[in-house]
C-alpha positions in Angstrom: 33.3 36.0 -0.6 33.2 32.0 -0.1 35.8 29.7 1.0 37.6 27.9 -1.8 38.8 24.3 -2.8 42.5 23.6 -1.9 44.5 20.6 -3.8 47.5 19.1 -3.8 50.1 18.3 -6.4 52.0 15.2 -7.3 55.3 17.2 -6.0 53.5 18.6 -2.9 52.9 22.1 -4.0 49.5 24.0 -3.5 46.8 24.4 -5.7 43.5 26.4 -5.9 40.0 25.1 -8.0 37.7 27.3 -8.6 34.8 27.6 -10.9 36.3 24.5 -13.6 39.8 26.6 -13.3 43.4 25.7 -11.3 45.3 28.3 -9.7 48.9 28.1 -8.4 50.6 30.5 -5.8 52.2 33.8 -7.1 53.4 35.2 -4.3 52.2 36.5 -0.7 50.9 40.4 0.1 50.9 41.6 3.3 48.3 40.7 5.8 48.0 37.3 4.9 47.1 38.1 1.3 48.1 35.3 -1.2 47.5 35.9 -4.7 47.4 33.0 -6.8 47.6 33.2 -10.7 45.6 30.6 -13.4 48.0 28.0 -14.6 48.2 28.3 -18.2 49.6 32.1 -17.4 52.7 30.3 -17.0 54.8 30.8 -20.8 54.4 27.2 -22.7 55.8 25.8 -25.8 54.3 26.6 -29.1 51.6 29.4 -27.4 51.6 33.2 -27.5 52.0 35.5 -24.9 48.1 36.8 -25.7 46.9 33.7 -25.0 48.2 33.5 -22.0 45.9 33.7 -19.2 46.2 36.5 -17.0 43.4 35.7 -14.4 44.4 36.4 -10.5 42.7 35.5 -7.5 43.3 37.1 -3.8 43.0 34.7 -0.8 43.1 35.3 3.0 42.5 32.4 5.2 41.2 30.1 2.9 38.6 32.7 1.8 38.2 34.4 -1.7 38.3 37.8 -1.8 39.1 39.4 -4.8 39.6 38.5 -8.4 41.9 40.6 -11.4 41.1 40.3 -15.3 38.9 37.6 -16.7 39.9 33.7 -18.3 41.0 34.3 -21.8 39.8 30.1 -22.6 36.9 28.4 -20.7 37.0 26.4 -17.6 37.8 22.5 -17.7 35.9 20.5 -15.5 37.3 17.4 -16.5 41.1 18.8 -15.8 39.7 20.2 -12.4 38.4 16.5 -11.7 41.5 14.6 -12.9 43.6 17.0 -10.1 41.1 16.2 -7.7 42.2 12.6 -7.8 45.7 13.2 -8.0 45.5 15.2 -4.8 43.3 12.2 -3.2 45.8 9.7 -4.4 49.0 11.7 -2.8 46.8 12.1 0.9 46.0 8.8 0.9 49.2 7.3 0.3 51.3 9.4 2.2 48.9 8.7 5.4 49.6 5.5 4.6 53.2 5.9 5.4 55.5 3.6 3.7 54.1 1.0 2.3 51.7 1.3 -1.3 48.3 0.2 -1.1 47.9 -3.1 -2.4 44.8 -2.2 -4.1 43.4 0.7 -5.7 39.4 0.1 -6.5 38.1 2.6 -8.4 34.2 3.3 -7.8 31.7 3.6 -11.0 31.2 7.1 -12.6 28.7 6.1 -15.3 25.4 4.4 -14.2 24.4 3.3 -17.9 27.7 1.4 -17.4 26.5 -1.1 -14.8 24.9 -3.3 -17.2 27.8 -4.6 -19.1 27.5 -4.9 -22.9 27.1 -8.6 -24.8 30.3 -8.4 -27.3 33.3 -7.6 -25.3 36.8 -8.8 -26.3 40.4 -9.1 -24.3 43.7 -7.8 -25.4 46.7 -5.8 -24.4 47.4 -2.1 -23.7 50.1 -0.4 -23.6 50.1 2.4 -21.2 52.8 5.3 -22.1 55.2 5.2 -19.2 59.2 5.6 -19.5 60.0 6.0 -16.0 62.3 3.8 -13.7 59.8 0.3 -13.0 60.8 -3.5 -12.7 58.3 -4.0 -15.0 58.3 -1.7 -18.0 57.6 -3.6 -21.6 58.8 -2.5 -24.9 56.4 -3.9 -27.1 57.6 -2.2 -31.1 54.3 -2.9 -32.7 52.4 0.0 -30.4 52.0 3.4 -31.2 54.0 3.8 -27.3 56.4 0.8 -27.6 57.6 2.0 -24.1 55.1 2.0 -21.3 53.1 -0.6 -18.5 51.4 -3.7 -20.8 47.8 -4.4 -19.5 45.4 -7.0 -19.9 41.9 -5.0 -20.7 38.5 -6.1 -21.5 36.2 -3.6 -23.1 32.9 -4.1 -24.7 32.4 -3.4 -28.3 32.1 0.0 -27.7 35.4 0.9 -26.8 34.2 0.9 -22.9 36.6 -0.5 -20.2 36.0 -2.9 -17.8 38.5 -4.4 -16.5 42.2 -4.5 -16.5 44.9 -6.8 -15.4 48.9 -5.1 -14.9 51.0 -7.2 -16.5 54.5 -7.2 -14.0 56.5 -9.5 -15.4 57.5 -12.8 -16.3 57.2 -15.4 -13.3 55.4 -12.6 -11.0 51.8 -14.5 -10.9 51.9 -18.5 -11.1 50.7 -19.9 -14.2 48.3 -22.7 -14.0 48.7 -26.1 -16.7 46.1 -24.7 -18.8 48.5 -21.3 -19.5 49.2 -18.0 -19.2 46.5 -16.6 -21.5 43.4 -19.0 -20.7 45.0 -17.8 -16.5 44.6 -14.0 -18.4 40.7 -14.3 -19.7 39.8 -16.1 -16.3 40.6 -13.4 -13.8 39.2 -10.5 -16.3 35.9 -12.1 -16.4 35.2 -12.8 -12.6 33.3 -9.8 -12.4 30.7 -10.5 -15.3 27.6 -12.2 -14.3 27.5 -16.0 -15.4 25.6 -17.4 -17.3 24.1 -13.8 -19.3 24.8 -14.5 -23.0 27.7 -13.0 -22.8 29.7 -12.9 -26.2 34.1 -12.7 -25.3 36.5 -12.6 -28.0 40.0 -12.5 -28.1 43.1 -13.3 -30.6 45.2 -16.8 -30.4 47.4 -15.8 -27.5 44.5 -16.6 -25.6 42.5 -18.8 -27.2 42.8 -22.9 -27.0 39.9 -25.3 -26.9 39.8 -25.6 -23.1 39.2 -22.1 -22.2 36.4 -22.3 -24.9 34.6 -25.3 -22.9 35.4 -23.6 -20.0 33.7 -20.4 -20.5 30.8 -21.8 -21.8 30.1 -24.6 -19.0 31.3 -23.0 -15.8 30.5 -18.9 -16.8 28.2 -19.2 -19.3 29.7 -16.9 -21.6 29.9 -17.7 -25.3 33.2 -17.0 -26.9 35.1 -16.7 -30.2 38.8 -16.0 -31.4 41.7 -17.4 -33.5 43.6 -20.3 -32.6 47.0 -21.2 -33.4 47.3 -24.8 -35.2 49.1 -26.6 -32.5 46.1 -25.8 -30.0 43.5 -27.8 -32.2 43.6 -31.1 -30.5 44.8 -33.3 -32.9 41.6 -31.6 -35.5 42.4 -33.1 -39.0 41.6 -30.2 -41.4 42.3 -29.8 -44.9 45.8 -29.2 -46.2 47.6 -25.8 -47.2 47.9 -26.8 -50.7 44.7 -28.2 -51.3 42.9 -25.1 -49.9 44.9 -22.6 -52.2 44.1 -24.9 -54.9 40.6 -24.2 -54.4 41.3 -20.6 -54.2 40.2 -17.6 -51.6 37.2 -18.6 -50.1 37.3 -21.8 -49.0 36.7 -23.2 -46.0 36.8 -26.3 -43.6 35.7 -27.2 -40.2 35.4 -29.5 -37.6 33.1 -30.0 -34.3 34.3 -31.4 -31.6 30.6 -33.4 -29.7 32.7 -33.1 -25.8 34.0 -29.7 -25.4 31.0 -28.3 -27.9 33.9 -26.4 -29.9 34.3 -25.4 -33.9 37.1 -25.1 -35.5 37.4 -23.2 -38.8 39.9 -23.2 -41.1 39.4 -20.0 -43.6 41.6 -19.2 -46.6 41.7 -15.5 -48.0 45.3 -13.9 -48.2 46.6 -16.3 -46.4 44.9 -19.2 -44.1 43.9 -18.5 -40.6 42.2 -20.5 -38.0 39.3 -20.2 -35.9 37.3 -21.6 -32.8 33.9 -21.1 -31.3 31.7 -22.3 -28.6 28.3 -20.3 -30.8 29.0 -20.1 -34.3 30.9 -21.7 -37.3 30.7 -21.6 -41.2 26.9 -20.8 -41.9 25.6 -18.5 -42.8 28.4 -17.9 -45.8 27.9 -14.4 -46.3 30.5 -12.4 -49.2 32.6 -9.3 -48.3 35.3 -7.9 -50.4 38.7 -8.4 -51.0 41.6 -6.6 -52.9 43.0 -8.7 -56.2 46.6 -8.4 -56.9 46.7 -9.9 -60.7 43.2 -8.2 -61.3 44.0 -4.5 -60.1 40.2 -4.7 -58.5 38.0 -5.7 -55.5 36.8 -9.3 -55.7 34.0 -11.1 -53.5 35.2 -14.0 -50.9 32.9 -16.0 -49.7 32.9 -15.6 -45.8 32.2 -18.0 -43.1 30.3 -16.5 -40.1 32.9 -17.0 -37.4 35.1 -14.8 -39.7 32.4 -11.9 -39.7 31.5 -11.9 -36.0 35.5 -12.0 -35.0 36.1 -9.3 -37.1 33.3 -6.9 -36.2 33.5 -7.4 -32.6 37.2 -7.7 -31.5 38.0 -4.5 -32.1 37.1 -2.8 -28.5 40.4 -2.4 -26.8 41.7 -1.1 -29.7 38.6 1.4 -29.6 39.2 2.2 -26.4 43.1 3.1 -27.2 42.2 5.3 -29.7 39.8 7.5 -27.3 42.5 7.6 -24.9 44.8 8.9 -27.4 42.4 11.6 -28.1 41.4 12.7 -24.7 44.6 11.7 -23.4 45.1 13.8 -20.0 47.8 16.8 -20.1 48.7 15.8 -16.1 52.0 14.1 -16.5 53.7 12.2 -13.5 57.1 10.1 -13.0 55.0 7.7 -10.5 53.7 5.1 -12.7 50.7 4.3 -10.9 49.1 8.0 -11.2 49.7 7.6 -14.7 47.8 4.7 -14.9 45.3 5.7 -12.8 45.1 9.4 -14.7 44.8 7.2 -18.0 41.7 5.4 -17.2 39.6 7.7 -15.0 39.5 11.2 -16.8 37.3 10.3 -19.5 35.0 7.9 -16.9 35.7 4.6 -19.2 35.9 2.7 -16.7 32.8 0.8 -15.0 31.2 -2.1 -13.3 31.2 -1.7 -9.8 35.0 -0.5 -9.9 37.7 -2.8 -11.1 40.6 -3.8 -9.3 44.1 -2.5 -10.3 46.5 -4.4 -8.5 49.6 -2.8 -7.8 52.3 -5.0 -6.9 56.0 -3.5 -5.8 58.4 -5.1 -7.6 
């Protein structure tokens, strides 16, 4: 007999953990019995009675002292440890009467994590969510187009870092040098300057400022397309002359103050580039699917084109581990769900981030 580990739900109710498994009350015996029955006894959609669990405990005063039939599946630590926060989160903000915390930090779970990796790149998330919230985003190019948008930077390895709520337009004040350059400045407070650090992002952030910037006040080297009216004026060659000279081919320009390339590449269609580290050389080939041939091709490749496309896939890394190991804990308070998304799994690191949660 040993005294066992009570938690509480988002709705309030009662829960027993025990041994990587979650009970919830059945009903009470008499002198002061409570039996409580394993969760997934309940009947679900889609599974058969057999695999039901049928596993009971017998409580009195907080002490265990009996058990019926064994677990027909095997405990989940990770479930037991996502409840545990959930019943953290609803003490804490009910002693907190009214008001919502204005921050939640989350502490480190990983200690490999504390050294941040070199290639890391910022984009958006979209975190499932279609409950009532000022600042829900439909966004129809996600797998969840309904849900709370957030700013993330994660390293190459699909590890989060940091991540910035998005609440709206007009919530936070946007500074002359915009929105997005505003965006990459707050998620990087917490690296160390001046570590070789290697940022990439996509050309809703980039612009030849926050290059220069980066590089002279944080030390961080950074990379990412650009859109054409961000260039500074950059004469490059034309459209036409470029598709003249077919897929491949390439043009650039370095700018001596802000220490910036920019690249102009041509391969289905012409994109441009800008870099505080790299620009064309070393011209490497990679292949590329022919239309009037029916067959793969070689292109030549500038570097910046290579490093971009290798290492700016992290946040979409990420997405896909939390789609895999997405948490079975639902909740109509959007803040829980964030919170569930990003701590069951521990991908999450560097001291804690700061979520800010701002009532709207």
């Amino acid at each position: 007999m040993f005294q066992v580990e009570f938690l509480e739900s988002e709705r309030g109710h009662r829960k027993v953990a025990l041994d990587g498994f979650i009970y919830v009350k059945q009903k009470e015996l008499l002198g002061g019995v409570v039996s409580y029955e394993c969760d997934r006894r309940r009947k679900r959609k889609n599974v058969e009675s057999e695999l039901q669990c049928r596993a009971k405990i017998k409580i009195l005063n907080n002490i265990l002292i009996g058990r019926l039939h064994d677990h027909t599946h095997p405990p989940d630590p990770a479930r037991v440890e996502a409840r545990r926060r959930v019943s953290f989160l609803n003490s804490s903000l009910s002693s907190e009467a009214i008001e919502m915390p204005e921050v939640i930090t989350t502490e480190p779970q990983v200690d490999i994590m504390r050294n941040p990796e070199e290639i890391q790149s910022i984009d958006e998330q979209m975190i499932p969510f279609k409950g009532r919230i000022g600042f829900r985003q439909y966004l129809k190019d996600k797998p969840h187009s309904w849900g709370v948008k957030v700013f993330t930077r994660a390293s190459i390895s699909g590890i989060v870092y940091d991540i910035e709520i998005y609440t709206g337009k007009g919530a936070v004040e946007i500074s002359e040098l915009g929105q997005g350059t505003d965006v990459v400045l707050r998620l990087v407070e917490n690296l160390p300057r001046f570590m070789n650090f290697k940022l990439f992002f996509d050309n809703f952030y980039t612009g030849i400022d926050l290059i220069h910037k980066l590089r002279v006040e944080y030390g961080i080297e950074s990379c990412g397309t650009i859109r054409s009216n961000r260039m500074r004026g950059a004469v490059l060659d034309t459209d036409a002359n470029m598709k003249k000279k077919g897929r491949g081919s390439v043009d650039f320009r370095f700018e001596r103050h802000s220490e910036v390339s920019v690249v102009k590449w041509y391969d289905n269609k012409l994109v441009h580039l800008a870099s505080s580290y790299c620009a064309v050389t070393p011209i490497d080939k990679c292949q590329r699917w022919d239309g009037t041939t029916r067959k793969y091709v070689e292109v030549d490749r500038p570097r910046i084109v290579r490093d971009y496309n290798k290492s700016m896939g992290g946040v979409d890394l990420a997405d896909m581990f939390l789609e895999l190991y997405r948490t079975d804990i639902r909740s109509k308070k959007w803040y829980m769900r964030i919170e569930l998304t990003y701590q069951r799994h521990h991908i999450y690191s560097l001291g804690g981030f700061e979520v800010p949660l701002i009532n709207n």
